[in-house]
BAZA-324388 format. One record per residue: residue in one letter; chain; x, y, z of N, C-alpha, C in turn; residue number from 1. Coordinates in Angstrom, 3 decimals. Layout:
<nodes>
{resn->A, chain->A, n.px->X, n.py->Y, n.pz->Z, ca.px->X, ca.py->Y, ca.pz->Z, c.px->X, c.py->Y, c.pz->Z, resi->NUM} .
...
</nodes>
This chain:
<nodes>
{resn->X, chain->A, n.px->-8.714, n.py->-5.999, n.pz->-13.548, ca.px->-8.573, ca.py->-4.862, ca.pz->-12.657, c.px->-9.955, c.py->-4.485, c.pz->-12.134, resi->1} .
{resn->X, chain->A, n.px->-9.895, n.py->-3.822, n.pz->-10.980, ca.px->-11.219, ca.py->-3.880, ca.pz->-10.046, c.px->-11.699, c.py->-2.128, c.pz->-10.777, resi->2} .
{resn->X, chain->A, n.px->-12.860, n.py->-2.149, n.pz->-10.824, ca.px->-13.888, ca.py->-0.993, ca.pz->-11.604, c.px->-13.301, c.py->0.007, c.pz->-11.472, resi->3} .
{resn->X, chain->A, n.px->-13.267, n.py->0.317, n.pz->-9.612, ca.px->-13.013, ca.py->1.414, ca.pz->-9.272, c.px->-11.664, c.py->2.135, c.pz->-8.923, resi->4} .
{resn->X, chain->A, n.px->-10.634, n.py->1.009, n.pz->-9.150, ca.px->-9.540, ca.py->1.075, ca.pz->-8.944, c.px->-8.486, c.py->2.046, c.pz->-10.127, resi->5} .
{resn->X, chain->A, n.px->-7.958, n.py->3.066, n.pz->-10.295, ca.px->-7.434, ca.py->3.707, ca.pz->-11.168, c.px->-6.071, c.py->3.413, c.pz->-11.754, resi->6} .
{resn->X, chain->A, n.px->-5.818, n.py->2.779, n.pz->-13.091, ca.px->-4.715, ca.py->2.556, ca.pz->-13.457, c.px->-3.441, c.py->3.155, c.pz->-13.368, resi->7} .
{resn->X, chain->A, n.px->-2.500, n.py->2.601, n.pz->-12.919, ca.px->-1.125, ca.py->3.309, ca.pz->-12.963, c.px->-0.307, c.py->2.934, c.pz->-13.835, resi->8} .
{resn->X, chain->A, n.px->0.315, n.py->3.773, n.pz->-14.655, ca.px->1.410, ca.py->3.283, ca.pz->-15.589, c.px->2.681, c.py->3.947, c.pz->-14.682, resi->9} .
{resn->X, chain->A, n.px->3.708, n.py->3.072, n.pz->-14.708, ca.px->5.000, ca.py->3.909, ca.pz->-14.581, c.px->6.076, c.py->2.813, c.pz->-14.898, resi->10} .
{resn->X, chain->A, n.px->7.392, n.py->3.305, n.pz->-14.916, ca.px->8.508, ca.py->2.241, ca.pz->-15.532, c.px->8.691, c.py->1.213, c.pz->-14.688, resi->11} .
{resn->X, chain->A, n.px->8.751, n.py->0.233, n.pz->-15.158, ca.px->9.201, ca.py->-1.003, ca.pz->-14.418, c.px->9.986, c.py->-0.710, c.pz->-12.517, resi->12} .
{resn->X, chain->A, n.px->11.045, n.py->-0.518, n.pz->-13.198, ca.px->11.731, ca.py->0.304, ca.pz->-11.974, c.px->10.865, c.py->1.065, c.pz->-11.038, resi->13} .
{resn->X, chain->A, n.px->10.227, n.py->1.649, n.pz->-10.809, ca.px->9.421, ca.py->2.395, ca.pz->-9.988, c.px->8.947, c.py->1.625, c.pz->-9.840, resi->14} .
{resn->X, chain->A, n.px->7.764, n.py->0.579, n.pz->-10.291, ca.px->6.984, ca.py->0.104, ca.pz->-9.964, c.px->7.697, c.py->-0.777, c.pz->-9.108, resi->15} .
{resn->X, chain->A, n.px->8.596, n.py->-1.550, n.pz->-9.074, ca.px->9.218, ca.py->-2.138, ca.pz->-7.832, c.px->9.098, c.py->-1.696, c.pz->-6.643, resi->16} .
{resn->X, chain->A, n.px->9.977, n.py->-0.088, n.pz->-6.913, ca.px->10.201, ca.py->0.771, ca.pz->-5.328, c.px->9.027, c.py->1.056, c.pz->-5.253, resi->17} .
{resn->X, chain->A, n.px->7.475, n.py->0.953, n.pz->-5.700, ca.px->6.286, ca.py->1.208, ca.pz->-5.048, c.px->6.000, c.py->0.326, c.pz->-4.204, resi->18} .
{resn->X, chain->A, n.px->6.062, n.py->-1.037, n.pz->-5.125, ca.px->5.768, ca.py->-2.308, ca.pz->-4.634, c.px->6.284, c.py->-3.115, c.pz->-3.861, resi->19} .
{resn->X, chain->A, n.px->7.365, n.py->-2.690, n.pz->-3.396, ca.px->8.531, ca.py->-3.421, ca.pz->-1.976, c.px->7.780, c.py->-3.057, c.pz->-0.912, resi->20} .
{resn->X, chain->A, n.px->7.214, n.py->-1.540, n.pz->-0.351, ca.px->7.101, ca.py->-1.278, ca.pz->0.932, c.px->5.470, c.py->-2.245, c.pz->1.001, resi->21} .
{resn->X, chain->A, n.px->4.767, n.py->-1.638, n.pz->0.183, ca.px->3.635, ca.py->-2.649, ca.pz->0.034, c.px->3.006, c.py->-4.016, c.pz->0.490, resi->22} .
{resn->X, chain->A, n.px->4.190, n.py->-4.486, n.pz->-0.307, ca.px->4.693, ca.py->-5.984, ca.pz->-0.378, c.px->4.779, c.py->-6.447, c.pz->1.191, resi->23} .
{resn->X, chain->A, n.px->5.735, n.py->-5.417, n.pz->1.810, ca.px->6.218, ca.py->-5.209, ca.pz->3.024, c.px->4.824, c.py->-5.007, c.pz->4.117, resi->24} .
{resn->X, chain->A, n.px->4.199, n.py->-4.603, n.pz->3.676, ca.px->3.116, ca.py->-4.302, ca.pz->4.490, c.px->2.202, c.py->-5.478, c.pz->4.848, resi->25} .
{resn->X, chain->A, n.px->2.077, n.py->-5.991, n.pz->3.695, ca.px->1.053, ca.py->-7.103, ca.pz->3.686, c.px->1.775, c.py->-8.130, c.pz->4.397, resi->26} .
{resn->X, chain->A, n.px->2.949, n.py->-8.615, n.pz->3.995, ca.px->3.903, ca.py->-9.588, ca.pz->4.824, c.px->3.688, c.py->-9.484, c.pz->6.071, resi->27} .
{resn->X, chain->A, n.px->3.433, n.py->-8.130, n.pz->6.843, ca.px->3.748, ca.py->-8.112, ca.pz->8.118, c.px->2.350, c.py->-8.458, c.pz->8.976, resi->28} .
{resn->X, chain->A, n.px->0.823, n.py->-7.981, n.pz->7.549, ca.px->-0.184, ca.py->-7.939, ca.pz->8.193, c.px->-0.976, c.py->-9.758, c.pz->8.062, resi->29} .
{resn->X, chain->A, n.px->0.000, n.py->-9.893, n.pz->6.889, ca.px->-0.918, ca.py->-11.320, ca.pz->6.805, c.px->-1.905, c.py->-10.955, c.pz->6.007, resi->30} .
{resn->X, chain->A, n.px->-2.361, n.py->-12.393, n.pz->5.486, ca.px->-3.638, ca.py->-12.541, ca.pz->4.646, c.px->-4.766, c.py->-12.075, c.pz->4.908, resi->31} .
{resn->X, chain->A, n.px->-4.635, n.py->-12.166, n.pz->6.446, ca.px->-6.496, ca.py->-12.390, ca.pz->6.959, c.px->-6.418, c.py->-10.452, c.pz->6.621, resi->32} .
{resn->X, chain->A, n.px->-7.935, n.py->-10.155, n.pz->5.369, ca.px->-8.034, ca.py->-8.840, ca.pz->5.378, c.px->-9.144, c.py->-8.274, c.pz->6.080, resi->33} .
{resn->X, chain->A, n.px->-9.470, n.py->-9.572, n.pz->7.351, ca.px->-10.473, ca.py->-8.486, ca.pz->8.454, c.px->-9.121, c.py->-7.816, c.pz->9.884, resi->34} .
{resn->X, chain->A, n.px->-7.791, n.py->-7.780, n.pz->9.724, ca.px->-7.476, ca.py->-7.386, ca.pz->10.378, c.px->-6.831, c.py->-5.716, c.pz->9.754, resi->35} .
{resn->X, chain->A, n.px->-6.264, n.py->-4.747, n.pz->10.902, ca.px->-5.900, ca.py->-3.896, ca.pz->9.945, c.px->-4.072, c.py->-3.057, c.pz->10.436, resi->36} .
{resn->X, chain->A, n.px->-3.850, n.py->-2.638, n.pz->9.528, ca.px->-2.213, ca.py->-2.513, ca.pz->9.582, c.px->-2.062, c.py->-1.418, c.pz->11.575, resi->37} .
{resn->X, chain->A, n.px->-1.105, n.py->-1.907, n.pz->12.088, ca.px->-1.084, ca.py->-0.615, ca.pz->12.950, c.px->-0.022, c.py->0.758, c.pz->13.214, resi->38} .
{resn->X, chain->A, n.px->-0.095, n.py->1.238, n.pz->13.704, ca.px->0.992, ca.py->2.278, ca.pz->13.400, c.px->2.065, c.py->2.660, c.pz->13.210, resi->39} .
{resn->X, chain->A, n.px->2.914, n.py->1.533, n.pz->13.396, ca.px->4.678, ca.py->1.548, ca.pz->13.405, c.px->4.846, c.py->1.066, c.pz->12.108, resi->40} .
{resn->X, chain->A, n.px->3.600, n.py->0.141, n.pz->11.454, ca.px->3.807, ca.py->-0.474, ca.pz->10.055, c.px->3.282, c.py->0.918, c.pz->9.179, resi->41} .
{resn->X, chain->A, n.px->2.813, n.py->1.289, n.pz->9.445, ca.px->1.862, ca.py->2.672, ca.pz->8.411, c.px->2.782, c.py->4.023, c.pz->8.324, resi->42} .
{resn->X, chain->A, n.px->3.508, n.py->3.997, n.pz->9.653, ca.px->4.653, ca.py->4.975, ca.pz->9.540, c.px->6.145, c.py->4.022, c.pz->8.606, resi->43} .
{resn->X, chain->A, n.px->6.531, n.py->3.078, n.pz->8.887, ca.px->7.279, ca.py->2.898, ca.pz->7.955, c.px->6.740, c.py->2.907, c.pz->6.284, resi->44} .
{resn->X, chain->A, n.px->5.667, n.py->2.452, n.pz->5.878, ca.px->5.087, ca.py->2.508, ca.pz->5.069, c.px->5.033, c.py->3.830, c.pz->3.920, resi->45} .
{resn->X, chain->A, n.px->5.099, n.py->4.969, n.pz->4.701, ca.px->4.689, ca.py->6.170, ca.pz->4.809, c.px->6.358, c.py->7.014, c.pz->4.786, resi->46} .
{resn->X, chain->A, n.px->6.917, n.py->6.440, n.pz->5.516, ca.px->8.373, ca.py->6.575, ca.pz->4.999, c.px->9.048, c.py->6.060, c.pz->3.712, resi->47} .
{resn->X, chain->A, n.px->8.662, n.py->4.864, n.pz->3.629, ca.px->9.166, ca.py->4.375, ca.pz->2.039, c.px->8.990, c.py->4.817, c.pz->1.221, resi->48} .
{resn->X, chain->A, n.px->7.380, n.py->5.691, n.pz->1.032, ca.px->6.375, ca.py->6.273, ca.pz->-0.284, c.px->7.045, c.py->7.677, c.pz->0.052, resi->49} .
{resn->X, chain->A, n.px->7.422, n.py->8.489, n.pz->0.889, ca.px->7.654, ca.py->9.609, ca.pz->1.004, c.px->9.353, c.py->9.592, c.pz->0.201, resi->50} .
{resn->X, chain->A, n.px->10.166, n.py->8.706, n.pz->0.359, ca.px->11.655, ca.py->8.960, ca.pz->-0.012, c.px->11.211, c.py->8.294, c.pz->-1.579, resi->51} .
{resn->X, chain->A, n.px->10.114, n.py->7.838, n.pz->-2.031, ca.px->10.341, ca.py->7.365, ca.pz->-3.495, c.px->9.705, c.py->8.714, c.pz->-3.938, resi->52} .
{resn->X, chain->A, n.px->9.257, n.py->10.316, n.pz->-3.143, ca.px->8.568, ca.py->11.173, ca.pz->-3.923, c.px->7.404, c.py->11.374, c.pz->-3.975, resi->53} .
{resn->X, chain->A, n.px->6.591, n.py->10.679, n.pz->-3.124, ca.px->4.950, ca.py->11.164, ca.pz->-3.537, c.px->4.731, c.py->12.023, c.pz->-1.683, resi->54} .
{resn->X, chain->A, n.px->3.935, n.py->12.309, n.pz->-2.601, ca.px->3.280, ca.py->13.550, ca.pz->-1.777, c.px->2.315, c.py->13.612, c.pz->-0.402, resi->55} .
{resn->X, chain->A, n.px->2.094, n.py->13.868, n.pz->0.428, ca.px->1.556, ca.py->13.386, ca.pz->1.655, c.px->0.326, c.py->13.328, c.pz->1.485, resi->56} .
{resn->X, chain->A, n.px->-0.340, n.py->13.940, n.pz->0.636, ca.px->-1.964, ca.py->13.478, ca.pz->0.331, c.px->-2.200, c.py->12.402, c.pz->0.167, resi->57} .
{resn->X, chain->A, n.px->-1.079, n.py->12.388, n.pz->-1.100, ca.px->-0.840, ca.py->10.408, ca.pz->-1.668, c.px->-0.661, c.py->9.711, c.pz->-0.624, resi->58} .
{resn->X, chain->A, n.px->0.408, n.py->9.858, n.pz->-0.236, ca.px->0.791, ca.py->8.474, ca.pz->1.329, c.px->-0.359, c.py->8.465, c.pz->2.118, resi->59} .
{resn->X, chain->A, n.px->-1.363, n.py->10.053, n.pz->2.517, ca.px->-2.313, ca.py->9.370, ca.pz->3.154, c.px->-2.976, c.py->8.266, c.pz->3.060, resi->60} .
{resn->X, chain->A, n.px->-3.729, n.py->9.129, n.pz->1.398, ca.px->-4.922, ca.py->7.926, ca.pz->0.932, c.px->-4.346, c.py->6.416, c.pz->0.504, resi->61} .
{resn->X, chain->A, n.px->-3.603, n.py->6.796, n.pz->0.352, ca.px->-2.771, ca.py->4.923, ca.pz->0.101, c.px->-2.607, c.py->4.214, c.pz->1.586, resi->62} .
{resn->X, chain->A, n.px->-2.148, n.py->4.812, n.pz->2.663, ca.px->-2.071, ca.py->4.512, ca.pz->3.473, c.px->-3.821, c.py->3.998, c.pz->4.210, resi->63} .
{resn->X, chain->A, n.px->-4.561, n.py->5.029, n.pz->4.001, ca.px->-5.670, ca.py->4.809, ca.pz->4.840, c.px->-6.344, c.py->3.644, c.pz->3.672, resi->64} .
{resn->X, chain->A, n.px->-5.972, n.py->3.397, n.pz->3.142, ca.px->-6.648, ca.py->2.596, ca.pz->2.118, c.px->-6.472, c.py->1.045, c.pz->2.357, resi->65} .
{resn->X, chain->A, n.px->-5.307, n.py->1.244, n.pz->2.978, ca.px->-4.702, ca.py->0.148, ca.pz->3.535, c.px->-5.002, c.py->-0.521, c.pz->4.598, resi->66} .
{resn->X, chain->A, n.px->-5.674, n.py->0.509, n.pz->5.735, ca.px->-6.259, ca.py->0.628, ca.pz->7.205, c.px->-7.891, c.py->0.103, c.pz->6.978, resi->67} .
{resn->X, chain->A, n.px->-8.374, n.py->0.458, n.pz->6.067, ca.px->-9.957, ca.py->-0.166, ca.pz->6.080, c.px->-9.919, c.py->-1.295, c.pz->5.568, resi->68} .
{resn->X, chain->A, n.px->-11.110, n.py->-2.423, n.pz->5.914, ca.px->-10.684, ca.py->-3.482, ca.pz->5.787, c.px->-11.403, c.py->-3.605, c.pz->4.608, resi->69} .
{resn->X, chain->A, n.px->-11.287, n.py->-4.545, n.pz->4.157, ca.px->-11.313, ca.py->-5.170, ca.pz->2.260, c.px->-11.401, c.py->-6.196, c.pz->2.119, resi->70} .
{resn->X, chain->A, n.px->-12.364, n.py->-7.122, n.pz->1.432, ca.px->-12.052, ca.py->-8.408, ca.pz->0.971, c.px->-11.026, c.py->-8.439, c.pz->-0.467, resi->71} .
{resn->X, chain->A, n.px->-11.174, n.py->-7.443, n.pz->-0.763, ca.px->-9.960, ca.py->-7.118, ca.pz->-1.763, c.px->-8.502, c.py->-7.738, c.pz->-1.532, resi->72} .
{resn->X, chain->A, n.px->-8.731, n.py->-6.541, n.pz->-0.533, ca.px->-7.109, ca.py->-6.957, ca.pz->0.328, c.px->-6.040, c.py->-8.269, c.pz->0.078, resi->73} .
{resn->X, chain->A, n.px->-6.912, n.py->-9.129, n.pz->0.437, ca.px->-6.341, ca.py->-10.399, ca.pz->0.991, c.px->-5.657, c.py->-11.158, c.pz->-0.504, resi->74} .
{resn->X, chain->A, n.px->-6.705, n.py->-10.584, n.pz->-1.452, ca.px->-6.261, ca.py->-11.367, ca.pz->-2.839, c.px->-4.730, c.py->-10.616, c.pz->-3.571, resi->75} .
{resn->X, chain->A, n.px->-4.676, n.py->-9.594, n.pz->-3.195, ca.px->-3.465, ca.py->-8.283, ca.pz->-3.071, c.px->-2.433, c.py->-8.887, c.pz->-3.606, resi->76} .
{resn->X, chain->A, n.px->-1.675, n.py->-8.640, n.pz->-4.358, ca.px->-0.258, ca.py->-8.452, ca.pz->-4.454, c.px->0.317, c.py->-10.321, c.pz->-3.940, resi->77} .
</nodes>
């Protein structure tokens, strides 16, 4: 796990419905992580995390987290 990255525990189950829209995201953006998600993907995105319960602060920073680019990224999920 990366230094700065903060562990999440939660039940199996959840961790799926986190990890579908995600999943979903990257599928749509592709590997290459010098490109970055655009807005119809970040609003669905943002819809998925909102009906599993988290909070719009959360969907931001997850979201914008998603929008800057990363060599991280690409190794992702």
């Amino acid at each position: 796990m990366h230094i700065d990255t903060p562990e999440v525990k939660m039940a199996a189950s959840l961790r799926l419905k986190v990890e579908k829209p995600i999943k979903e995201g990257f599928a749509l953006r592709g590997n290459d992580s010098s490109s970055t998600l655009d807005e119809q993907v970040i609003a669905q995105v943002s819809a998925q995390l909102e009906t599993l319960g988290f909070q719009q602060p959360q969907i931001k920073k997850a979201t914008l987290s998603l929008t800057q680019r990363s060599p991280l990224l690409g190794k992702l999920l």
